[in-house]
Backbone and ligand atoms as CSV (ligand in chain L), in Angstrom:
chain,resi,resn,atom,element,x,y,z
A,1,UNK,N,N,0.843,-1.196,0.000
A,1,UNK,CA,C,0.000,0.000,0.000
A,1,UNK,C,C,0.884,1.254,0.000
A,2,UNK,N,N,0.414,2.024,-0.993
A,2,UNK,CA,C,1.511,2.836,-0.977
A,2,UNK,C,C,0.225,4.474,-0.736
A,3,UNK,N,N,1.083,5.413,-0.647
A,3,UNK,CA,C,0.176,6.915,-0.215
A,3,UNK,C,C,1.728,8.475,-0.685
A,4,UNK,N,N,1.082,8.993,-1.942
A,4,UNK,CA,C,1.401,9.771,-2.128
A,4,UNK,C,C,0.926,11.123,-1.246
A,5,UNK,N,N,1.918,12.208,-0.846
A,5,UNK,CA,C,1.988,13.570,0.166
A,5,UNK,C,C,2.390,14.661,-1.038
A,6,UNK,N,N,1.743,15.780,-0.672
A,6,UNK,CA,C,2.489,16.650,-0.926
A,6,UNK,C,C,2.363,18.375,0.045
A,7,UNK,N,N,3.530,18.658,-0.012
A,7,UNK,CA,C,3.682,19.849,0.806
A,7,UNK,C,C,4.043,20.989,0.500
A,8,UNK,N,N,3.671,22.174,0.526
A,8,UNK,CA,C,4.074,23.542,0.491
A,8,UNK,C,C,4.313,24.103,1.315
A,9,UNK,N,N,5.610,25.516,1.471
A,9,UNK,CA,C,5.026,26.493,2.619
A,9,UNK,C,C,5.969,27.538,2.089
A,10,UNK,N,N,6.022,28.283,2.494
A,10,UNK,CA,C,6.734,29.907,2.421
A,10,UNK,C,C,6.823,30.487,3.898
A,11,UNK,N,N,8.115,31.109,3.826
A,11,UNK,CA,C,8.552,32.083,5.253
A,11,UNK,C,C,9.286,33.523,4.317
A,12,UNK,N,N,8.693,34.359,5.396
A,12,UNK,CA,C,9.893,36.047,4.894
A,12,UNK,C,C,10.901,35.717,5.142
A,13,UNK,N,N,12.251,36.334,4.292
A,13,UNK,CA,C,12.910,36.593,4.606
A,13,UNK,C,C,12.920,37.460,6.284
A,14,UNK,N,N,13.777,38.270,6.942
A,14,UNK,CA,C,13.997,39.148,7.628
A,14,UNK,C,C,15.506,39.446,8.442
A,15,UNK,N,N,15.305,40.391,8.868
A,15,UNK,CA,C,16.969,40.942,9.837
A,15,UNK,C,C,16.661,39.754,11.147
A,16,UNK,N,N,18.187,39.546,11.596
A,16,UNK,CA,C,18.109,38.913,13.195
A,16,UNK,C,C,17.097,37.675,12.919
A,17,UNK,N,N,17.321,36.874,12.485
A,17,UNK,CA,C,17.035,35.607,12.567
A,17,UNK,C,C,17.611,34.934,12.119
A,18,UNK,N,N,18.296,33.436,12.759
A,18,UNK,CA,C,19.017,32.351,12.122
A,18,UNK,C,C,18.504,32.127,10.909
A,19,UNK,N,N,18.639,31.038,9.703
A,19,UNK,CA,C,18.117,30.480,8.391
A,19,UNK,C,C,18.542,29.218,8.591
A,20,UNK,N,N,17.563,28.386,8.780
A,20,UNK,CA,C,17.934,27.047,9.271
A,20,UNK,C,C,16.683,26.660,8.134
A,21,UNK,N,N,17.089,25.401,7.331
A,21,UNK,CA,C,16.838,24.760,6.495
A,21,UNK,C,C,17.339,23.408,6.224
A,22,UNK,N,N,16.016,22.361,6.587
A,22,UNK,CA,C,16.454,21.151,6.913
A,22,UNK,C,C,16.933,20.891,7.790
A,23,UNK,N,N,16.809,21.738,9.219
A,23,UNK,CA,C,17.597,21.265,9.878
A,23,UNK,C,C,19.319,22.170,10.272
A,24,UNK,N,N,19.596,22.168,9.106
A,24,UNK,CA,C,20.872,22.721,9.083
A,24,UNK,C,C,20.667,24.618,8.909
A,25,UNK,N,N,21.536,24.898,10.060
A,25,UNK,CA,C,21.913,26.351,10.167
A,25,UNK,C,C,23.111,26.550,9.354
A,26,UNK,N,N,22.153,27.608,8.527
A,26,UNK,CA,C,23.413,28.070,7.214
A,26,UNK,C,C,23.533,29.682,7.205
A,27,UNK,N,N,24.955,29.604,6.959
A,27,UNK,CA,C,25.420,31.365,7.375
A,27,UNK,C,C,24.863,32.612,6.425
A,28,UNK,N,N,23.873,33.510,6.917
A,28,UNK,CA,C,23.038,34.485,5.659
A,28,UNK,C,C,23.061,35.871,6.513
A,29,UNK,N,N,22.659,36.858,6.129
A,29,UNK,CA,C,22.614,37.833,6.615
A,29,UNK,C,C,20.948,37.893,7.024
A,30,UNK,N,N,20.136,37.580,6.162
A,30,UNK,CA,C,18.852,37.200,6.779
A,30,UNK,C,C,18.586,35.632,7.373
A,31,UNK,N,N,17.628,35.867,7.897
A,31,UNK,CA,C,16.560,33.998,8.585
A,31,UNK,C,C,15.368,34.677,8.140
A,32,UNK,N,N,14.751,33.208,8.401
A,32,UNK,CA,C,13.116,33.290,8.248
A,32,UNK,C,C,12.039,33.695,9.553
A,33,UNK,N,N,11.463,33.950,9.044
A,33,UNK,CA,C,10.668,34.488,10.226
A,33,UNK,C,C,9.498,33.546,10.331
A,34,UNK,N,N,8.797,33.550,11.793
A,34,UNK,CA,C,8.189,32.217,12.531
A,34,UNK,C,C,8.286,32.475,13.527
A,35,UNK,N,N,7.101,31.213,13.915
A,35,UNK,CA,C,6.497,30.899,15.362
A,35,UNK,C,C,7.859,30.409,15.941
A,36,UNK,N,N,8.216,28.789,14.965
A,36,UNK,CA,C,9.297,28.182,15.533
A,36,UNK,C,C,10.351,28.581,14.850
A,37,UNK,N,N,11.588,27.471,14.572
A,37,UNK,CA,C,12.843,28.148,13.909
A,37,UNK,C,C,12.499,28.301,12.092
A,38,UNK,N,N,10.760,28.352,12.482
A,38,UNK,CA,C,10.853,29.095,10.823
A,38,UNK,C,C,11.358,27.978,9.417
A,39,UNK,N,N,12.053,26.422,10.446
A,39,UNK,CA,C,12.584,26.057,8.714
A,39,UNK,C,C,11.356,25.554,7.594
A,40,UNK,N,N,11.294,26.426,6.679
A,40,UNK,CA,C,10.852,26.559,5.461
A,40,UNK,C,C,10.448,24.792,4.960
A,41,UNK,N,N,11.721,24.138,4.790
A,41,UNK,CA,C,12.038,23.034,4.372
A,41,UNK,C,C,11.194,21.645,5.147
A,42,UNK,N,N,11.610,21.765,6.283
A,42,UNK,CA,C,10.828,20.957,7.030
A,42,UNK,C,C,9.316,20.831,7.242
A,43,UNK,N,N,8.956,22.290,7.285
A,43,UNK,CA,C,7.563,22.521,7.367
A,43,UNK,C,C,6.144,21.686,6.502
A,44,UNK,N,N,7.737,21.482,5.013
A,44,UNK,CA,C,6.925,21.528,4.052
A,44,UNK,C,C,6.619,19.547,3.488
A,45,UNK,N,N,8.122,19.346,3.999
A,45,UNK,CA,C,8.328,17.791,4.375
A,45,UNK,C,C,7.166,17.725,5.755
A,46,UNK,N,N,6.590,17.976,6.763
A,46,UNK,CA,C,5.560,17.468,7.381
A,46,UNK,C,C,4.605,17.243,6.928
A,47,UNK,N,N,3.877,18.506,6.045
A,47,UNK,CA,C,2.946,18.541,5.478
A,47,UNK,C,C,2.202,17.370,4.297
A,48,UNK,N,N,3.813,17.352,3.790
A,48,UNK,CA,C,3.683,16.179,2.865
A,48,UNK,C,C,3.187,14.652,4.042
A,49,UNK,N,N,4.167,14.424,4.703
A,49,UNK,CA,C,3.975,13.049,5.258
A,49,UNK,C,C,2.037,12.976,5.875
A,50,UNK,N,N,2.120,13.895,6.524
A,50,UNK,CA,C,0.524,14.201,6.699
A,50,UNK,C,C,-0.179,14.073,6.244
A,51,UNK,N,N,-0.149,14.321,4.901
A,51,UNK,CA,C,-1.209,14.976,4.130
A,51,UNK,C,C,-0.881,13.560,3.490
A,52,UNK,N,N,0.231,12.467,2.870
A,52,UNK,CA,C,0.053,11.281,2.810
A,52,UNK,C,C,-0.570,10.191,3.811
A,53,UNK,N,N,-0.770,10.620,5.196
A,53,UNK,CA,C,-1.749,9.908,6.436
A,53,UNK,C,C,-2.808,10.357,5.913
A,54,UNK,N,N,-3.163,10.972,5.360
A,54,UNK,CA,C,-4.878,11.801,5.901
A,54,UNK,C,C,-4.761,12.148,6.965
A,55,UNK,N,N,-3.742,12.940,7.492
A,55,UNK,CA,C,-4.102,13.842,8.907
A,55,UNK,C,C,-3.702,14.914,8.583
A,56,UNK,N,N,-4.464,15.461,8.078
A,56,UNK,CA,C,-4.540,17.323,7.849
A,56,UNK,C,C,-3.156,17.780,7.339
A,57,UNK,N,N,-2.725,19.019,8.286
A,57,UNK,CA,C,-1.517,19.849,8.190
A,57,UNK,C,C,-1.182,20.290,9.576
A,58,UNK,N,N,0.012,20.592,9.316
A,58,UNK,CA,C,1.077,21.378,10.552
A,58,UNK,C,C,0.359,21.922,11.346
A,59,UNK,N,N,-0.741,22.798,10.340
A,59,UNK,CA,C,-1.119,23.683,11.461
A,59,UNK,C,C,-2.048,23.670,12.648
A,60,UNK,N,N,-2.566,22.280,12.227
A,60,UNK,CA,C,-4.054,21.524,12.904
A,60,UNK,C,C,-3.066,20.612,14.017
A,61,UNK,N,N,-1.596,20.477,13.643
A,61,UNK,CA,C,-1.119,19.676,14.839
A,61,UNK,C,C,-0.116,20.568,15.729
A,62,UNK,N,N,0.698,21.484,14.967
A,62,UNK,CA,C,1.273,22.611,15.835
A,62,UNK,C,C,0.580,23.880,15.562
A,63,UNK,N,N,-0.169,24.595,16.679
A,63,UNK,CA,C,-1.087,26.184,16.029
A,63,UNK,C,C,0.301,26.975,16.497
A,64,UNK,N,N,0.160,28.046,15.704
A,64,UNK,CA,C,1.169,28.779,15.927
A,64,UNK,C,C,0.928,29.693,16.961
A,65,UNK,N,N,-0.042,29.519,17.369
A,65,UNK,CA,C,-0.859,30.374,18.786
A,65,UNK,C,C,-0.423,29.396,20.069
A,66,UNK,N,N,0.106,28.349,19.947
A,66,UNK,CA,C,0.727,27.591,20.974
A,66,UNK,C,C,1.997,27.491,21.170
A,67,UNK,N,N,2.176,28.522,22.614
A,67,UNK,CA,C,3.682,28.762,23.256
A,67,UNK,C,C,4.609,27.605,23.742
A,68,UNK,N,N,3.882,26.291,23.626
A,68,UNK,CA,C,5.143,25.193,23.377
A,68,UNK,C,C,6.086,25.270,22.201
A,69,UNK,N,N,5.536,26.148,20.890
A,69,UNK,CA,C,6.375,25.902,19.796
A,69,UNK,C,C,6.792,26.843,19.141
A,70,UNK,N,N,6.711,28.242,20.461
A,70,UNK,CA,C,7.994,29.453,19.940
A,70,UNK,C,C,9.523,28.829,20.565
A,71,UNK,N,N,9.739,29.267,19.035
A,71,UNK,CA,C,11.348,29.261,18.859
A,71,UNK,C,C,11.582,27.484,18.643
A,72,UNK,N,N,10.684,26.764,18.588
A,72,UNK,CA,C,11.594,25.390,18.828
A,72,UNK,C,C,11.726,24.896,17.524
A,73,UNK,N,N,12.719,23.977,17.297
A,73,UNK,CA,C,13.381,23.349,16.103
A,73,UNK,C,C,12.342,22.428,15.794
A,74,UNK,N,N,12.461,23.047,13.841
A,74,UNK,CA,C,10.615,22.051,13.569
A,74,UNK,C,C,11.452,20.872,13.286
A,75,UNK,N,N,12.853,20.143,13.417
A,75,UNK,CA,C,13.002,18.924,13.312
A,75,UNK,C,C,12.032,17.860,14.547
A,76,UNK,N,N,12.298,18.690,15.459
A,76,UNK,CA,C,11.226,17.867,16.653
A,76,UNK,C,C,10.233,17.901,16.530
A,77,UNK,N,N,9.580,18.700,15.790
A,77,UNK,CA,C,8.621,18.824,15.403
A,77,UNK,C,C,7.871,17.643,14.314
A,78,UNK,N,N,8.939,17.285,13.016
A,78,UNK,CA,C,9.110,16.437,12.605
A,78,UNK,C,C,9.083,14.948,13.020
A,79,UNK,N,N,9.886,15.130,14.375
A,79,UNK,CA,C,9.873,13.889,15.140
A,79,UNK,C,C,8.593,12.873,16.016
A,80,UNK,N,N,7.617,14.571,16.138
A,80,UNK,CA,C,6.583,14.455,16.344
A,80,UNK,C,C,5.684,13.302,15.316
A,81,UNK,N,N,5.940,13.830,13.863
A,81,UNK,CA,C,5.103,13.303,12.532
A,81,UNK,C,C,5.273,11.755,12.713
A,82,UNK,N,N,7.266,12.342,12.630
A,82,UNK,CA,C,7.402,10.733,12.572
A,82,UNK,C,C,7.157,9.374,13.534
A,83,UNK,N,N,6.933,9.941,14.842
A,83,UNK,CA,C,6.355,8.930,15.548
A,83,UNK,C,C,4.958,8.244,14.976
A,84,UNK,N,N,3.971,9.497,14.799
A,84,UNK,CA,C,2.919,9.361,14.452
A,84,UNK,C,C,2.756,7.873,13.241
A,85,UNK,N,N,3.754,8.481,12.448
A,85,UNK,CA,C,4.099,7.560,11.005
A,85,UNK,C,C,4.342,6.096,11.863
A,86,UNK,N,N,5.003,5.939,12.282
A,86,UNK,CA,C,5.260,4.852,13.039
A,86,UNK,C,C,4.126,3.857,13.469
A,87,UNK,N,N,3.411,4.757,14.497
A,87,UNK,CA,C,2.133,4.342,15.349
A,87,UNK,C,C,1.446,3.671,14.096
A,88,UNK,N,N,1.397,4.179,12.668
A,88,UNK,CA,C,0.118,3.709,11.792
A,88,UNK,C,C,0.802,3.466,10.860
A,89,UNK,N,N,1.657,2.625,11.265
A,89,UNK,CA,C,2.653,1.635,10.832
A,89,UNK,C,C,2.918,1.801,9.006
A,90,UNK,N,N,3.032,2.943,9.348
A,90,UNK,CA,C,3.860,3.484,7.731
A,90,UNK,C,C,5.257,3.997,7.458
A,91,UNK,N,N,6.200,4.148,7.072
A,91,UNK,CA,C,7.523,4.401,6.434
A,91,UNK,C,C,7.940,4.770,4.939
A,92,UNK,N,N,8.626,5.725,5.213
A,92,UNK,CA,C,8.958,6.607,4.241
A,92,UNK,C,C,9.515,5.938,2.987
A,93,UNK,N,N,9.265,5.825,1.740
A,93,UNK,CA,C,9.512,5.060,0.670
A,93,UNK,C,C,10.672,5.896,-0.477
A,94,UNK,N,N,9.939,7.265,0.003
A,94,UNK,CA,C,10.876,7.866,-0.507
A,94,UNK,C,C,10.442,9.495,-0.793
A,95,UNK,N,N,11.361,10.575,-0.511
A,95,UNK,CA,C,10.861,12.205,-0.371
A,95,UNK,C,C,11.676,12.600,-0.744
A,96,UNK,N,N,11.199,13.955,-1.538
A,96,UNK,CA,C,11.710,14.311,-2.822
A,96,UNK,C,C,11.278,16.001,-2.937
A,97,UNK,N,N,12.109,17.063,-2.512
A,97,UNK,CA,C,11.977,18.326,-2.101
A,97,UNK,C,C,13.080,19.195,-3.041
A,98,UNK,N,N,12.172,20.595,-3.111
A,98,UNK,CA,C,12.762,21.396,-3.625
A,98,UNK,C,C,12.663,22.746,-3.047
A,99,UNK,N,N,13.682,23.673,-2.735
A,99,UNK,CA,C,14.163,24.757,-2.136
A,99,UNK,C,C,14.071,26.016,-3.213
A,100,UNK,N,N,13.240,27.011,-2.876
A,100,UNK,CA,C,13.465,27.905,-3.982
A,100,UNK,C,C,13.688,29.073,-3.420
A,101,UNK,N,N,15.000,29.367,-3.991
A,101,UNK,CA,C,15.564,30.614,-2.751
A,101,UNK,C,C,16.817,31.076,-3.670
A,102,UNK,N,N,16.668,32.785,-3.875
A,102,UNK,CA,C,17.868,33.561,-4.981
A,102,UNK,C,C,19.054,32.997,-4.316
A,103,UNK,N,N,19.128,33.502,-2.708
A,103,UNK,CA,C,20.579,33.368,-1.914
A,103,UNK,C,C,20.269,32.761,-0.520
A,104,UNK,N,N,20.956,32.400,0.550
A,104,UNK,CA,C,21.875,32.166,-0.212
A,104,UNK,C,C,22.396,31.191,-1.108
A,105,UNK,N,N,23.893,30.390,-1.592
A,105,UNK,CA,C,23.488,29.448,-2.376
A,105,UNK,C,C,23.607,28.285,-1.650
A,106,UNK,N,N,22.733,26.827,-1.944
A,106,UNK,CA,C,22.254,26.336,-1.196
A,106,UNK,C,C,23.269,24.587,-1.538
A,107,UNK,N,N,23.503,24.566,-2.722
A,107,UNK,CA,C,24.535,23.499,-2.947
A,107,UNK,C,C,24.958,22.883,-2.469
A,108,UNK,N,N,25.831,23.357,-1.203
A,108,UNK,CA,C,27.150,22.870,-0.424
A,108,UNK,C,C,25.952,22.613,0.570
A,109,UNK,N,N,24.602,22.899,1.415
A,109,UNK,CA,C,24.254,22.002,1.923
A,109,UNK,C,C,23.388,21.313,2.019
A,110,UNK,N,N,22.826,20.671,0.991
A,110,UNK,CA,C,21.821,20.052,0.582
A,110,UNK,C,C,21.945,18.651,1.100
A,111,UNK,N,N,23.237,17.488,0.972
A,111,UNK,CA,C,23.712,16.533,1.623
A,111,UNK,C,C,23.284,16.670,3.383
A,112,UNK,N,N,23.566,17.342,4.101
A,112,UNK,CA,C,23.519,17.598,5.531
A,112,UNK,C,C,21.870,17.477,5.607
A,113,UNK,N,N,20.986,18.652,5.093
A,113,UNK,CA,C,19.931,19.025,4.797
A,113,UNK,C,C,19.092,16.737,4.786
A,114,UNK,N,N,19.536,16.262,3.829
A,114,UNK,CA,C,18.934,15.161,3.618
A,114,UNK,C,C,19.530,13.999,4.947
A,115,UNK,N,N,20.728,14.478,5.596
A,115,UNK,CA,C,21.318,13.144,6.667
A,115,UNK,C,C,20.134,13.724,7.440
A,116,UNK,N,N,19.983,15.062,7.948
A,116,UNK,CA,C,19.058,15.271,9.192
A,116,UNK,C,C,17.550,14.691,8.733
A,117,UNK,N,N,16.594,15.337,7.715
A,117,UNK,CA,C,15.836,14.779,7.080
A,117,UNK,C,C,15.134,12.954,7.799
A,118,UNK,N,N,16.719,12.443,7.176
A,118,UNK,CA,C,16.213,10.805,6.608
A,118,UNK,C,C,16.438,10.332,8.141
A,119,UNK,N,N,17.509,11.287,9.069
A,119,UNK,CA,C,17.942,10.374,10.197
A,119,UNK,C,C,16.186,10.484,11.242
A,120,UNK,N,N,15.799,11.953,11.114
A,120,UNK,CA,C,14.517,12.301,11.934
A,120,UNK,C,C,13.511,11.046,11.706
A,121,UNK,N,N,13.084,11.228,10.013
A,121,UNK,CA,C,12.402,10.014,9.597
A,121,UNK,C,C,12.601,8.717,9.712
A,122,UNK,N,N,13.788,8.397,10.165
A,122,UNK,CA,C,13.754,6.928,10.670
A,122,UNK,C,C,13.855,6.466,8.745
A,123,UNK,N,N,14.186,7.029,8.008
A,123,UNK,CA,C,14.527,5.995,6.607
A,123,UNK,C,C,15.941,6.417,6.250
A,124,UNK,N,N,15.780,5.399,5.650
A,124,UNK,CA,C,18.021,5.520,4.584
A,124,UNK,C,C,17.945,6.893,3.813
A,125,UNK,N,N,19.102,6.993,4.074
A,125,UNK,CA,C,19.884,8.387,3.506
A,125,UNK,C,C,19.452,8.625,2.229
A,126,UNK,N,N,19.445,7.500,0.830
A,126,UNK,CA,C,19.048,7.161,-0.101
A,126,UNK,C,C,17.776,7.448,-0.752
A,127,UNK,N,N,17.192,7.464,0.333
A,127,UNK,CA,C,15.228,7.558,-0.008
A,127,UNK,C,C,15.160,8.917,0.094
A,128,UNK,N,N,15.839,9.825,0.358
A,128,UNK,CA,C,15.558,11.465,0.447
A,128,UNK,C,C,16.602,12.105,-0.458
A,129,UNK,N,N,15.724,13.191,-1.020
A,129,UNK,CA,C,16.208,13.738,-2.377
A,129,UNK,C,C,16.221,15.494,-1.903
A,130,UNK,N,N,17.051,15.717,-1.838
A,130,UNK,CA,C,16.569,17.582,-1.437
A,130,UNK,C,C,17.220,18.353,-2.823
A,131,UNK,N,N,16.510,19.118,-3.380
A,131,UNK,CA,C,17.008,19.759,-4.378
A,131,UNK,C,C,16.650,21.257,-4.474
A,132,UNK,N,N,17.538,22.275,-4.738
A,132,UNK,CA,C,17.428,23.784,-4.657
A,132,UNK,C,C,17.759,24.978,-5.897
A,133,UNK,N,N,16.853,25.603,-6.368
A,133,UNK,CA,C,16.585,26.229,-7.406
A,133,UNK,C,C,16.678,27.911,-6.675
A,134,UNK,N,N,17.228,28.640,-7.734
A,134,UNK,CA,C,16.956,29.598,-7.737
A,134,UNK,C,C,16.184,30.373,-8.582
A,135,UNK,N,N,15.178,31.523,-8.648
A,135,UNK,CA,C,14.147,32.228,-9.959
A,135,UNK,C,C,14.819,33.264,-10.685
A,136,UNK,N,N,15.665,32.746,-11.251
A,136,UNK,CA,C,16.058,33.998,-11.747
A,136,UNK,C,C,16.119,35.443,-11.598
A,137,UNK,N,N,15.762,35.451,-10.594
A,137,UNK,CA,C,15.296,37.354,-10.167
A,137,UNK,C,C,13.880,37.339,-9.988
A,138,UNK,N,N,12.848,36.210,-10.562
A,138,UNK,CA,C,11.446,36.883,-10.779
A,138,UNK,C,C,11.032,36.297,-9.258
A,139,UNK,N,N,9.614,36.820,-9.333
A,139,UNK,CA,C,8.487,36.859,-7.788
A,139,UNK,C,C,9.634,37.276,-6.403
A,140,UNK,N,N,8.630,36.689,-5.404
A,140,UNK,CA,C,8.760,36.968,-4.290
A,140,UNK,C,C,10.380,36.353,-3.974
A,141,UNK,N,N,10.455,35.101,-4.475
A,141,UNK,CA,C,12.102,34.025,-3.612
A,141,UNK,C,C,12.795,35.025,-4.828
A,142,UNK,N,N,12.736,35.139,-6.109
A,142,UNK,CA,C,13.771,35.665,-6.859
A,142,UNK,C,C,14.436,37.310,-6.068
A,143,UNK,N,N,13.661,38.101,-5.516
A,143,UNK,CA,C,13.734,39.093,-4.860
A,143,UNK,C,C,14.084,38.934,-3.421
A,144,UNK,N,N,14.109,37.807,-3.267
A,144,UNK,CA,C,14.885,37.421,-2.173
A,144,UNK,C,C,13.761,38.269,-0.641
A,145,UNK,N,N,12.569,37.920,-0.927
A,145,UNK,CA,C,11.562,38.542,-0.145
A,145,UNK,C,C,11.117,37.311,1.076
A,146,UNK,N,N,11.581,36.202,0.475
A,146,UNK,CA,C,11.038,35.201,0.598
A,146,UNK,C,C,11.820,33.566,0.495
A,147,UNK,N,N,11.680,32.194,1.330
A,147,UNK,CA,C,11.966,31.325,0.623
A,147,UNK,C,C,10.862,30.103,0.258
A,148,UNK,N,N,10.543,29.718,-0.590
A,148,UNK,CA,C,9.797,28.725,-0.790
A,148,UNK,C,C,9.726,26.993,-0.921
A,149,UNK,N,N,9.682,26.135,0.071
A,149,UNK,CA,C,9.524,24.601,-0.339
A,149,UNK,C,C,8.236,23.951,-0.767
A,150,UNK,N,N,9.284,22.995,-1.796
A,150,UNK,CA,C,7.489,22.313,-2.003
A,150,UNK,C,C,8.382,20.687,-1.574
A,151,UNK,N,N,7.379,19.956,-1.692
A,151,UNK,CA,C,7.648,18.445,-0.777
A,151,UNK,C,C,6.755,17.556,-1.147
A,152,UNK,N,N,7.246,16.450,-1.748
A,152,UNK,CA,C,6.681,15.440,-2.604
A,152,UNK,C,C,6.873,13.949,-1.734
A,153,UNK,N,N,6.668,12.911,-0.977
A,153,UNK,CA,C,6.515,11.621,-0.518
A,153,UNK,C,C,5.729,10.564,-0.754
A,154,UNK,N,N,6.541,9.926,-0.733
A,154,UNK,CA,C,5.688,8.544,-0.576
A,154,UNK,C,C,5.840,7.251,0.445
A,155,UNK,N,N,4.717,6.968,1.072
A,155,UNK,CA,C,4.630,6.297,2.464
A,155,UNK,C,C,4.365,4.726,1.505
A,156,UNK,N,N,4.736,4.192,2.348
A,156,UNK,CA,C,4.458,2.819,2.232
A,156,UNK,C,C,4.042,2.024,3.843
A,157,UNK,N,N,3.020,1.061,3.384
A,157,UNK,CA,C,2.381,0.586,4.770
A,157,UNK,C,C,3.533,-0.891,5.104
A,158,UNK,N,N,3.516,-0.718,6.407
A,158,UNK,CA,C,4.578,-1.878,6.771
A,158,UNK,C,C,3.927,-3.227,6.537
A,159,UNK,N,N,4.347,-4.721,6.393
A,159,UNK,CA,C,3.857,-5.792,6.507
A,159,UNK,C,C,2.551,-6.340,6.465
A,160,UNK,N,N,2.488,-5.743,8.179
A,160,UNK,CA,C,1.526,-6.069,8.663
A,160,UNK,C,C,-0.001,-5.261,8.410
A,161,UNK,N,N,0.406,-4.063,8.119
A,161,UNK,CA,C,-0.465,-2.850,7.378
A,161,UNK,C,C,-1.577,-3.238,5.762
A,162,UNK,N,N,0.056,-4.015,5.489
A,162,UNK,CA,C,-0.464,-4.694,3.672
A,162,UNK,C,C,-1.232,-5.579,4.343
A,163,UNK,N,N,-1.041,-6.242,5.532
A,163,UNK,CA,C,-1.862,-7.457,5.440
A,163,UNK,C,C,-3.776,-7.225,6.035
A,164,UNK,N,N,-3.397,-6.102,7.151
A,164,UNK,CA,C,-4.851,-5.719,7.517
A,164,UNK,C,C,-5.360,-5.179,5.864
A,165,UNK,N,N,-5.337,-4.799,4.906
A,165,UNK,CA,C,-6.013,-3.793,4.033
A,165,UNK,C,C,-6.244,-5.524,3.178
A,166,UNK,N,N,-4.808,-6.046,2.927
A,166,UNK,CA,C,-5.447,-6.967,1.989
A,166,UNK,C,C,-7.127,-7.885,2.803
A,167,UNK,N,N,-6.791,-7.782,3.819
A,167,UNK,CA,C,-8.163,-8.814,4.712
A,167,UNK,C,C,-9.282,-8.108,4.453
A,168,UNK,N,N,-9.469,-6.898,4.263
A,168,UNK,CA,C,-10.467,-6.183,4.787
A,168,UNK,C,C,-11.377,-6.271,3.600
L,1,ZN,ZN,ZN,6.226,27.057,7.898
């Protein structure tokens, strides 16, 4: 049994804030702005895995009106999902993300970006794909107003999962 996700999200740029993406804190003169550490990337990888459960979005499980989750790292946040994933005995088959952001450039850490990723999710290094584009100058990320992820997954049901659906 397999279950396609997909995820979006956008954060501002702004002054005085880290830029943590995937996980990984990367050196910029701006961060994103947010409830929690704002990463763009991750947000958008939850959404996906979620939204491959049929359980809504981020925002129905972290409100941003809830002071447990100023300032905290959305990898735990993540960790959150991924338990969840667990409990309803599904695993990551394979996720497949893209970063759209003028600066800074994102190349050198895209590798790191996918160890944190795959290690949170509990899957191989292998099954996660992070990839980063820049717009040429145009919209909001080309103007550097902004960064944008989108987030593509696919869950697969464990064993025993295939075997309740095949019975049913
Ligand atoms: Zn977000």
């Amino acid at each position: 049994m397999f279950k396609i996700g997909f995820g979006y999200d956008v954060h501002r740029l702004i002054r005085d804030r880290p830029l943590v993406l995937g996980g990984v804190h990367i050196p910029h003169t701006l961060g994103l702005a947010g409830h929690s550490d704002a990463d763009v990337l991750t947000h958008a990888v939850m959404d996906a895995v979620l939204g491959a459960m049929g359980r809504g979005d981020i925002g129905q499980h972290f409100p941003d009106t809830d002071p447990r989750y100023k300032g905290i790292s959305s990898l735990s946040m993540l960790e959150t999902v991924s338990r969840m994933m667990t409990r309803e005995a599904f695993k990551i088959n394979n996720l497949d993300a893209t970063l759209v952001a003028e600066a800074p450039k994102l190349a050198g850490h895209l590798t790191d970006m996918e160890g944190h990723l795959a290690h949170t999710l509990e899957a191989p290094v292998d099954s996660v794909n992070i990839k980063a584009t820049p717009t040429e100058g145009l919209g909001f990320c080309g103007r550097g107003e902004g960064i944008a992820a989108f987030a593509v997954v696919s869950l697969c049901g464990h064993e025993s999962a295939n075997e309740r659906s095949g019975m049913a």
